[in-house]
C-alpha positions in Angstrom: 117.1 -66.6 -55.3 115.5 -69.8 -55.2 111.7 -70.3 -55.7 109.9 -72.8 -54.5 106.5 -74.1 -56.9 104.2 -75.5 -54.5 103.3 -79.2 -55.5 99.8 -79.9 -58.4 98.2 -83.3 -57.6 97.8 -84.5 -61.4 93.8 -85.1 -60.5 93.3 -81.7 -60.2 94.5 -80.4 -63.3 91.6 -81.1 -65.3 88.9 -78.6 -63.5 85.7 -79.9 -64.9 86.3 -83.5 -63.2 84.9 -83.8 -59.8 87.0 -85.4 -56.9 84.5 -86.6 -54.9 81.8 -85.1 -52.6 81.9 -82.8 -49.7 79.9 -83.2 -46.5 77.2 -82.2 -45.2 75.3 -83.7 -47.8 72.7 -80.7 -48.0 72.9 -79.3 -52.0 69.3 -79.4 -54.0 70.3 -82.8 -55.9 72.0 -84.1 -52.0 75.5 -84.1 -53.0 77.3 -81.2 -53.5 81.1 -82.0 -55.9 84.5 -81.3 -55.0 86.5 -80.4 -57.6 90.3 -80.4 -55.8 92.2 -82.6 -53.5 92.3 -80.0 -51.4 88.2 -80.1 -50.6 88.4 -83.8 -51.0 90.7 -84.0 -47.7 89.0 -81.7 -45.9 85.5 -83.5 -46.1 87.7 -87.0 -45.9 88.8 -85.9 -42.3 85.6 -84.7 -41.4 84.3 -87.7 -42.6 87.0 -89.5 -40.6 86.7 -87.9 -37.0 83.1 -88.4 -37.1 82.5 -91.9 -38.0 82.9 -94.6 -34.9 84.8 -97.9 -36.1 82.2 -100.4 -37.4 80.3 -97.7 -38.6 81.4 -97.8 -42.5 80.0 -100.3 -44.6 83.1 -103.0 -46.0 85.7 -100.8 -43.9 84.6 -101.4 -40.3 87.8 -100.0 -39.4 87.4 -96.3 -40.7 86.6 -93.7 -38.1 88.1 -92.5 -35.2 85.8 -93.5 -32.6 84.9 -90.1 -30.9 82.3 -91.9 -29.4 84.7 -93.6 -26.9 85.3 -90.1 -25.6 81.7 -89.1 -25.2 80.8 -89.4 -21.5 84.5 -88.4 -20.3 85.7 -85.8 -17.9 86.4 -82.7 -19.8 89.8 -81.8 -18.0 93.0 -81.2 -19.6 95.1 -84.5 -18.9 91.8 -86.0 -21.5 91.9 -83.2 -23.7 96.0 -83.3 -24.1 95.0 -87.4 -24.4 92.2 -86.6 -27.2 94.2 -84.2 -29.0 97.5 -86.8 -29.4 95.1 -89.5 -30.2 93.5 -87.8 -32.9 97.1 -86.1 -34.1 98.5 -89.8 -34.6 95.3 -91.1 -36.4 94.4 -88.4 -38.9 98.7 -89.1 -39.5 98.1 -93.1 -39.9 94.7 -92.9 -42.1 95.7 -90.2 -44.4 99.7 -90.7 -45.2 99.3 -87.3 -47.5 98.4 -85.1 -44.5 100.8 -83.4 -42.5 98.7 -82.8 -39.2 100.8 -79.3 -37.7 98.0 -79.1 -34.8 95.3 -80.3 -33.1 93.5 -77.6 -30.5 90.4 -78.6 -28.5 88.4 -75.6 -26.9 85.9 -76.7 -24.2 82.2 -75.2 -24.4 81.3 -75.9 -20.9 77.7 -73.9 -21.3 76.9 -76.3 -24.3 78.3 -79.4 -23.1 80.4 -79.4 -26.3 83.6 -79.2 -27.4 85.5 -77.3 -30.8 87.9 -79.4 -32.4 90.6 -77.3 -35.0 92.5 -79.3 -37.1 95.3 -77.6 -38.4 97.0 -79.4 -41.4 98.9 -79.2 -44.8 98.8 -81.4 -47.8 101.8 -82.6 -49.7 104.0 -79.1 -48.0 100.6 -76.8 -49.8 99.2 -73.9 -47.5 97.9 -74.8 -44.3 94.1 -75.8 -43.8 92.0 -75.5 -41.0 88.9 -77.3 -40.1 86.8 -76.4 -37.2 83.9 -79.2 -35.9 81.9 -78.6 -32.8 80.8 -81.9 -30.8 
């Protein structure tokens, strides 16, 4: 029977080197490490869906723009819209993601709305982020 060894990202085999940081930026000394890929992407696509275009210093390009979206209808025909848009752009910015889905939940008392992000890297376990806007 065959056995299938999920896939090591050569930057995480040293476990004392730090990746990056992780968002929110709320640790004693502001910045809080990230010591795997895997925590990397997850605060890269958080980074990502909530930075506007223009918004990045020397990347005016980087962010998804929710803002756009702000002072829409919440019905479904937007939401289905919204969910594909984000789908296809997470897909574009990050070429190591494998987006499997994209669910937005309405909060109609709050005026809000839960975004979950449902995603693998390089065919590892599935991740899920959840962001309330």
């Amino acid at each position: 029977m065959a056995y299938r060894i999920p896939n090591k990202i050569p930057i995480d085999l040293n476990a004392r080197v730090a990746v990056g940081v992780s968002l929110p930026f709320n640790a004693p000394g502001v910045f809080n490490s990230t010591y795997t890929t895997r925590d990397q992407t997850k605060s890269n696509i958080i980074n990502y869906v909530l930075t506007n275009p223009g918004e990045r210093v020397f990347n005016p390009n980087f962010g998804f723009g929710l803002l756009r979206y702000i002072f829409s209808n919440i019905n479904p025909i937007n939401l289905q819209n919204l969910e594909e848009d984000l789908a296809q752009s997470i897909a574009a910015i990050f070429p190591n993601v494998i987006v499997n889905n994209v669910i937005l939940t309405p909060i109609y008392e709050q005026n809000a709305i839960n975004i979950q992000i449902t995603y693998s890297i390089l065919n590892n376990p599935l991740e899920t982020i959840n962001i309330t806007v």
